[in-house]
N, C-alpha and C positions, 0 to 999 in steps of 0.2 A: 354094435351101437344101436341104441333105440333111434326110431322111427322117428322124427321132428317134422308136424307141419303148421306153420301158421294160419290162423283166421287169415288174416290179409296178406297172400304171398306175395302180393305187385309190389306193397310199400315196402313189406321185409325183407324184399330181393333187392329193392334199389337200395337199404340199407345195407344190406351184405356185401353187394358192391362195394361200399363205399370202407366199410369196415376193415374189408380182406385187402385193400387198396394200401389201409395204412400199418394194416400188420405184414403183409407183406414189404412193405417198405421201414418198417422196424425191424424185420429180417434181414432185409439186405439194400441198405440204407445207398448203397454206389451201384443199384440196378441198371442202371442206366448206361453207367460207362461200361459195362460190360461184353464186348464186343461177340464173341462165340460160347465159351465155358466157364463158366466158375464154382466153386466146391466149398462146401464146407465142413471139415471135420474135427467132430468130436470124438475123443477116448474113447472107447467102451459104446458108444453108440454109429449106425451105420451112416457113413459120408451121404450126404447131403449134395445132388448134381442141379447143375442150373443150366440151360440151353437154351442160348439166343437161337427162335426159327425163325421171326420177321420182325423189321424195323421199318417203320414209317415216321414222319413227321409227328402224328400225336397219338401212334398206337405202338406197340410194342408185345410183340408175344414170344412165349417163353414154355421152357419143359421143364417142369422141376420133379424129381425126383430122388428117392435112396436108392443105393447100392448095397445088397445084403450079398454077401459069401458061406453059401454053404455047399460044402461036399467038390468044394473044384466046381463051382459053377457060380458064375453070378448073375444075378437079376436085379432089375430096377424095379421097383413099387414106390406107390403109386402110380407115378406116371403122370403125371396131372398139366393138360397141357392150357394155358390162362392166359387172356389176352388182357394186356392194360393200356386204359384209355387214361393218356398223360393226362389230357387238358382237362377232362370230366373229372379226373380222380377216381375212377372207378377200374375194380377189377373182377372179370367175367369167364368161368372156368370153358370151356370149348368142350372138353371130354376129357376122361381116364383110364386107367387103362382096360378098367369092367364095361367103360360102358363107351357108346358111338359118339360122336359129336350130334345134337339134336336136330340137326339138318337131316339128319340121316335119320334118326331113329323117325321122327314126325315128319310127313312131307303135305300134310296136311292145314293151311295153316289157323282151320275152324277149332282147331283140338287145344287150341291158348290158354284153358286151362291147366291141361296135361302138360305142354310143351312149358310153361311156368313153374307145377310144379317139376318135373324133370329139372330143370335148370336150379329150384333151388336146393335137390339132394345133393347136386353138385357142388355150387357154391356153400352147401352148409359144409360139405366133409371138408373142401377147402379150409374154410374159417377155424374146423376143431383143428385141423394138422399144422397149421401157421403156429393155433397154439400151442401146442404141444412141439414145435420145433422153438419159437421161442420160450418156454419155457425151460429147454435144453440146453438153449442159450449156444444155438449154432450160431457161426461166427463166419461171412462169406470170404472168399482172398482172391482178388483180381490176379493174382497170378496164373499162368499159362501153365495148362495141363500137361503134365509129361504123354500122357497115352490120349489119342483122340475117343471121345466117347463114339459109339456108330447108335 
């Protein structure tokens, strides 16, 4: 994927938030009632994992990832772990699985530039793979996992 960075990342971060908020929620429209795990799979394409890690009153965060099988082994990618602010409407990636949550990577907090752009490499790959999962036209199902994910 080429390299995307805006003239003004502050504004086009808080857009991306807001963006990722409603494609993620055209993904999977019953995020909410979703208590631990939920899936979604297409034919021919690798299932789709979702994982409730914490629920609060007006935040909510979540794992979403594929399951790919190859060779008797299976992995999850991306990995992409995203907190959503209900009441803001907005959604903010934390980390992936390449890379640390930004607390970790910057502990610095004069580096605001860095630390912004960082956050928006994240929330852009978020934004392409929303697309590309809806354009897949994954389909989530509150139903209860036969196998717990670890």
């Amino acid at each position: 994927m080429s390299y995307v960075q805006p003239v003004n990342t502050a504004e086009c971060l808080e857009k991306l938030y807001e963006s990722n908020f409603n494609k993620l929620f055209s993904l999977i429209p019953d995020l909410c009632s979703f208590q631990i795990h939920a899936i979604a799979v297409k034919k021919n394409k690798p299932t789709l994992y979702l994982k409730v890690l914490e629920r609060s009153r007006h935040t909510l965060t979540i794992e979403l990832t594929h399951q790919f099988d190859t060779d008797f082994k299976k992995f999850f990618l991306p990995a992409v772990t995203i907190r959503i602010y209900l009441d803001a409407k907005l959604v903010e990636v934390l980390n992936d699985h390449a890379r640390n949550h930004v607390s970790r990577v910057y502990k610095d907090p004069g580096r605001s530039v860095e630390i912004r752009n960082y956050k928006w490499r994240l929330n852009y790959f978020l934004q392409k793979w929303l697309d590309h999962c809806l354009d897949m036209q994954y389909s989530f199902s509150n139903k209860p996992l036969v196998a717990e994910i670890k």
